[in-house]
N, C-alpha and C positions, 0 to 999 in steps of 0.2 A: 369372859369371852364365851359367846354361843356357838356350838359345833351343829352344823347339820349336815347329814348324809342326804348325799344328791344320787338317786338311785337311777341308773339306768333302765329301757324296757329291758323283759327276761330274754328277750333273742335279742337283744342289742352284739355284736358281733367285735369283739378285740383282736387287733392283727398289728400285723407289719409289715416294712415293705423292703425289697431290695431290687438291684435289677443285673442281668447277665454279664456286662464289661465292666460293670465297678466292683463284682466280688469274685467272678468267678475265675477268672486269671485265664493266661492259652486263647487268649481271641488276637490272633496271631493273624486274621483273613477280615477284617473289616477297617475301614473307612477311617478310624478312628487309632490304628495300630502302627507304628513306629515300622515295626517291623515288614508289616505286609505294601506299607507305603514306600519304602526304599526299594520293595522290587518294581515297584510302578512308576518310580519316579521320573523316566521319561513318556509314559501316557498319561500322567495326571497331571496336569499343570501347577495344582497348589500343593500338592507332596513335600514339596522340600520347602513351604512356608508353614503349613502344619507342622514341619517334625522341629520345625525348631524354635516354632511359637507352644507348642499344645506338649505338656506331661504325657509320659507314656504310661499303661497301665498295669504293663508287666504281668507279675503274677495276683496284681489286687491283692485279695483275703485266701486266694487258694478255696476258692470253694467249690471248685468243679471235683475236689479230690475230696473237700472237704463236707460237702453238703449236708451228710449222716448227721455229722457233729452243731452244722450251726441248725437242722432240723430241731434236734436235743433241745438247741438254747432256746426256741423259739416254743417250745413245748415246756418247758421249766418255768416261761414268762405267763403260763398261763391263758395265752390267748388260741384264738382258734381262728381267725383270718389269716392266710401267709399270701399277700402280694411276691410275684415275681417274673421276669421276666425270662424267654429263651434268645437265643443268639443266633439270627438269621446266618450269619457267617460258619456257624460249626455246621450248623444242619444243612445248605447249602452252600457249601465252600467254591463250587464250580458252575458256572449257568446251567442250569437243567438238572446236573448231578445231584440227588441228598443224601448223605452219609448216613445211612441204617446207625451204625452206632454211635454216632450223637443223638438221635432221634432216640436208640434205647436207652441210652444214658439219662436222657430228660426222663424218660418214663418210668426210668427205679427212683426218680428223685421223686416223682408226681405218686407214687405206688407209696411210699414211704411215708408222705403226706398223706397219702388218704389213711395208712396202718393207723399215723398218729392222730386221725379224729378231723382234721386239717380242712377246712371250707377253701378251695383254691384258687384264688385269683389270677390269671395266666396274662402275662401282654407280649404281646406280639412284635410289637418295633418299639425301641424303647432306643430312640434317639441314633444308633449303629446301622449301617449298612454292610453288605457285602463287600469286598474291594473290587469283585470285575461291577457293580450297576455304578459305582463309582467312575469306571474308564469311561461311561457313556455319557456319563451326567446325574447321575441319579436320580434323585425326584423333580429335578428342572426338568424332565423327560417324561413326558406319558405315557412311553412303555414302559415304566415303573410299576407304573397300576398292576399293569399286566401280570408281572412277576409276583409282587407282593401278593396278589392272590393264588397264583401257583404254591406260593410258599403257604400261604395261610390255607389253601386247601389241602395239603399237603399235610401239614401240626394238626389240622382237625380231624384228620381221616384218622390219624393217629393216637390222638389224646384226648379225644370227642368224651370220653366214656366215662375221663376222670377229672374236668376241670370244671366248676362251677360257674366261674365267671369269665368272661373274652374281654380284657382290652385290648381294642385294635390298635391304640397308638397312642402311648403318651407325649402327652405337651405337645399336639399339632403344632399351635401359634406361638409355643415358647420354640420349638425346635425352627421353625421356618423364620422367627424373628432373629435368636440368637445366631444362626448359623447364614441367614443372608441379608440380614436386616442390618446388624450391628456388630458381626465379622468374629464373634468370641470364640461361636463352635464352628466343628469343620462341618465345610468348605473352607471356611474364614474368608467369606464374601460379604461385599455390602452393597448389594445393588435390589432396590427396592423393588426392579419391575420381578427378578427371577422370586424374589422372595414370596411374591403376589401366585407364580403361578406354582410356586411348589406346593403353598397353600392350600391352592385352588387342586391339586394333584392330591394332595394328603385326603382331601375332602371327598374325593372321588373315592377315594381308596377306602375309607372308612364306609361310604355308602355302598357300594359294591359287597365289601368282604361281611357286611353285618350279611347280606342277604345267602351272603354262600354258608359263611357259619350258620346259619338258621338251618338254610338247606340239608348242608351234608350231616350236622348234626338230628335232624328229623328223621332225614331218609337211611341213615345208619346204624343209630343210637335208639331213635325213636323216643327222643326226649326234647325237652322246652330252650335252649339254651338263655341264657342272660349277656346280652352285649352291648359294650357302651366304649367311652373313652376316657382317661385322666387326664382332667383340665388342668390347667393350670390358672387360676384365679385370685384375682388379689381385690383385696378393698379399695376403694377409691375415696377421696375427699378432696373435698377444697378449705381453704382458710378462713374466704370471708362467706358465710352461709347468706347475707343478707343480698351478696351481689349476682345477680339472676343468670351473667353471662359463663359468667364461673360456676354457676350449678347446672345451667345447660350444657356446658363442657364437660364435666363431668358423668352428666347422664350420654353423651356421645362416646365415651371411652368406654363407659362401665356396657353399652352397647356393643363395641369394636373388638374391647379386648375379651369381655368375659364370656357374650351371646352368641358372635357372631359363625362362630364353628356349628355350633347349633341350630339356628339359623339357615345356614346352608346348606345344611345334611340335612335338616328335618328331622323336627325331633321324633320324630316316630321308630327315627333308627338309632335310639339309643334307649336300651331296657333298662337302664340304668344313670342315674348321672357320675362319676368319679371327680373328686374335688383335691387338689393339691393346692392347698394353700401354706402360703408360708410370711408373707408381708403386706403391709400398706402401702398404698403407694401417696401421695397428696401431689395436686397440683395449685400450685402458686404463681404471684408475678410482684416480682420483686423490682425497685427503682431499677429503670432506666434498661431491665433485662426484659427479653424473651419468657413467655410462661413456658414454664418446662416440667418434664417429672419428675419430682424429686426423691426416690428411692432411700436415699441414706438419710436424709434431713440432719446430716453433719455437723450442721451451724445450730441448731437447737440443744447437742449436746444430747442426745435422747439415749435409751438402751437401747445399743444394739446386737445383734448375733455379730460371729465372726466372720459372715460373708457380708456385712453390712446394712444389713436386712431390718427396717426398724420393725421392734418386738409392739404389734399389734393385735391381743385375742380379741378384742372386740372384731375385727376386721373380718373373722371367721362365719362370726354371727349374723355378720351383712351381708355374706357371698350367700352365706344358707337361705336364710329369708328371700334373697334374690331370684332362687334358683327356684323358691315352691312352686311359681308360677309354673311350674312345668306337670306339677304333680306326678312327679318320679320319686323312686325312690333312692334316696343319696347312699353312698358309701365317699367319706374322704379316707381318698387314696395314698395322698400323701401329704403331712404336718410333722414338722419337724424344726431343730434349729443347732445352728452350728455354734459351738461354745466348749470351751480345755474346762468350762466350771460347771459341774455338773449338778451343783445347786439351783444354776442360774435353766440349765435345762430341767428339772425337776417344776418350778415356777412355772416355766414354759409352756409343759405339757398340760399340767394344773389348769394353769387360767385357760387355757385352749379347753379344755373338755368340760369347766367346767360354762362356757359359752355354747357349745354344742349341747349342753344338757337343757339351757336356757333355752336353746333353739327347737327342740326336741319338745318342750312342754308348751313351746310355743305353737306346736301341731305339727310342725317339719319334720317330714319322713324321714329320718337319718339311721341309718338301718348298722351303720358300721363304720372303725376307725382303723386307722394305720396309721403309726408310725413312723418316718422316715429317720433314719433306716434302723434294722436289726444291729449292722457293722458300722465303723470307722471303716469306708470305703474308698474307692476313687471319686472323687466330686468332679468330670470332665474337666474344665481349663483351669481348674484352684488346685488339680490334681489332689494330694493326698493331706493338703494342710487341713483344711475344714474338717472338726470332728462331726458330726452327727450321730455317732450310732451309740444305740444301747450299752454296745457290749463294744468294748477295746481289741482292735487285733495287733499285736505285735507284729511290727516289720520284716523281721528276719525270723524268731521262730515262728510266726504264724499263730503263736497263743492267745486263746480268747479270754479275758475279763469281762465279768459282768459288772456295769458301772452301778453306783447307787439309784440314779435314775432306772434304771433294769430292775432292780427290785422294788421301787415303787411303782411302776405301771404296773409289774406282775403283782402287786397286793393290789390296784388298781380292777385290773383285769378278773381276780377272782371275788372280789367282791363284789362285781359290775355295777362299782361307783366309784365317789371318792368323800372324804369329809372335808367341808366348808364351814370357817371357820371368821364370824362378824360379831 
C-alpha cells in the first residue's frame, strides 16, 4: 500500500464551528425557547404548537458559563479558525433595549479568542430570533430588516475592532424553507407564499447590513472588513445522465437551491463565499410516481449519518467547482456528520478533506475549514439525539470528552494535511 501526504497551502486556515442556542444554554428570550414562548402564548399563535412539537434547549453545553473551557478544547485541537454565533435575544432582550452585559460578556469571549491566536468568524443570526419580533411576525414583516440592522449596527460598533469575518445570516434558504416551506423549524408554517417573502426579507437584510458593516467598521475602526454568508449547499444529480430532461432539471435546482441567494443580493456583496455542506441530494422518477428529492435514498440501502443524510464527499467537490465561477474566496463553514461511531466520523471528515484538497489543486480558492461542531449540541427539531461534535458533553455534569475523531483532526490540523493511503 502507497501512502501519500496531501499537503494543504501554508495559510490554509483549521477551525470549527458552533452557534449561540445549541451550546450556550440561558436563551430563555427567543423564538425558539419553551420558556419564553409560554409567556407569549396568548400573542403568538403557534406557541403552544411549538412547545409541544419542538425540543427545548434548556441549558445546551453550558457554555455561556463555560466558554474559557471549551475556548481551551478548541485550542488543544490545533486549529486557528473558531466559527460562532451571538444571540440576538440576550443582547436585545427588549425592542430598542441592549444589555451592556451581554454585549460585554461576548467581548471577554471574543478578547479570549483573540489571547489565544483565534482568526474569528462572527454570525449574526443564526436561525433564532428575539421573542417580541416574533409577536409581530418576524421576518414575514419588513420591519425586520429594520431591526436586524439596529442590531447589527449595534455588535459592530462594538466588536468592529476584534472580529475577522461577519456572517450575516446562516442558512437564508435552509432557514426560510425549513421553517415556512416544510413546517420542521419554528414558526412550524407551510405556506409557500410567506416563505418567498421571508426570503425575499432575509435578502434585503444581508444586502443592507454588508453595506453598514462596511461602513461603521471604516469609519470606526478604519479597517477592511470581510462579509459574506453561510450557505447551505448540497450536490445534486440525477440517475439517468443520458436523459436531457432530468439533467435540465437538475441544472434548474442546482440554480434555485445553491445560486439563487446570490444571485439576488449580488455577488458583490459578499467578500466571501461560506459553504455548509453536509449531503447529496439525487433526483429521480421512479414507476408510476411523481419525481421527487430523494435525501435519504433508503431503498438503495446506502451509508448513512444519523440524521439520514446520504454520506457523499464527492458532493463537496461539486459545490466547490461550482462556486469558482464567482472567483471569491471560499471558507466552508460548516461539514460535519452525525454518527454514536466515531470511526465512521473519522472516514467522514477524511474523505471530505481529502476532496477539498482535490478541489484546492484543482485552482479553487478555498482558503479555510470548519467542522460542524466543536460539541454534542442541540440539533434544533432532533434536539439532542444527533451527535456531531468533536468532543462529548455529558448531560448532567456538563463534562467534556475529547472523541477520537478530535484527536485526528487535531494531528490533522497541525500537520495542515492528512495521509492518503492507495
Amino acid at each position: 500500500m502507497t501512502k501519500k501526504f496531501l499537503k494543504f497551502p501554508d495559510n490554509f486556515l483549521w477551525g470549527t464551528a458552533t452557534s449561540a442556542h445549541q451550546i450556550e444554554g440561558g436563551c430563555n428570550n427567543n423564538d425558539w425557547s419553551h420558556q419564553a414562548l409560554k409567556k407569549y402564548i396568548n400573542k403568538i399563535p403557534w406557541a403552544d404548537k411549538v412547545i409541544k412539537n419542538i425540543p427545548d434547549a434548556g441549558i445546551a453545553c453550558d457554555s455561556w458559563r463555560r466558554y474559557q473551557e471549551d475556548i481551551e478544547l478548541a485550542k488543544n485541537l490545533h486549529i486557528k479558525l473558531y466559527r460562532f454565533s451571538i444571540e440576538w435575544s440576550k443582547i436585545e432582550p427588549h425592542n430598542g433595549e441592549f444589555d451592556q452585559t451581554a454585549l460585554n460578556h461576548y467581548k471577554k469571549i471574543l478578547i479570549s479568542l483573540k489571547k489565544e491566536g483565534f482568526v474569528i468568524m462572527l454570525t449574526l443570526h443564526h436561525f433564532t430570533n428575539p421573542i417580541w419580533t416574533a409577536e409581530f411576525g418576524g421576518w414575514e414583516k419588513k420591519k425586520m430588516i429594520k431591526y436586524f440592522l439596529r442590531y447589527t449596527k449595534k455588535v459592530v460598533a462594538e466588536f468592529g475592532d476584534l472580529v475577522d469575518f461577519w456572517v450575516t445570516i446562516n442558512e437564508p434558504g435552509g432557514y426560510a424553507f425549513c421553517s415556512y416551506g416544510i413546517g420542521q423549524w419554528v414558526p412550524l408554517k407551510t405556506n409557500k407564499f410567506k416563505m418567498a417573502i421571508v426570503f425575499k426579507n432575509l435578502i434585503k437584510a444581508h444586502k443592507q447590513s454588508y453595506k453598514l458593516i462596511h461602513h461603521v467598521i471604516k469609519d470606526k475602526f478604519n479597517k477592511f472588513p470581510q462579509v459574506g454568508i453561510a450557505n447551505d449547499l448540497q450536490a445534486y444529480s440525477n440517475y439517468r445522465k443520458h436523459n436531457l430532461v432530468e439533467q435540465i432539471k437538475v441544472y434548474f435546482i442546482y440554480n434555485f437551491s445553491n445560486h439563487l441567494f446570490y444571485k439576488l443580493t449580488n455577488i458583490k456583496t459578499h467578500d466571501f463565499l461560506g459553504v455548509n455542506y453536509y449531503f447529496e441530494v439525487r433526483t429521480h422518477k421512479q414507476f408510476n410516481t411523481k419525481t421527487k428529492n430523494d435525501i435519504s435514498v433508503k431503498h438503495e440501502d446506502r451509508h448513512l449519518t444519523d440524521t439520514e443524510w446520504v454520506i457523499y464527499p464527492r458532493g463537496i467537490y461539486d459545490v466547490l467547482y461550482d462556486l469558482s465561477d464567482y472567483k471569491k474566496p471560499i471558507y466552508i463553514t460548516e461539514n460535519g456528520i452525525a454518527t454514536e461511531d466515531d470511526e465512521v466520523r473519522i472516514r467522514f471528515i477524511k474523505e471530505h478533506l481529502e476532496e477539498i484538497y482535490y478541489a484546492i489543486k484543482a485552482g479553487i480558492d478555498i482558503r479555510g475549514y470548519c467542522y460542524w461542531s466543536l460539541l454534542d449540541n442541540f440539533e434544533w427539531a432532533a434536539g439532542y439525539r444527533p451527535k456531531f461534535g468533536l468532543v462529548s458533553v455529558d448531560s448532567k455534569s456538563q463534562n467534556r470528552q475529547l472523541k477520537a475523531s478530535a484527536k485526528f483532526y487535531s494531528k490533522t490540523a497541525e500537520a495542515n494535511g492528512l495521509w492518503w493511503n492507495y
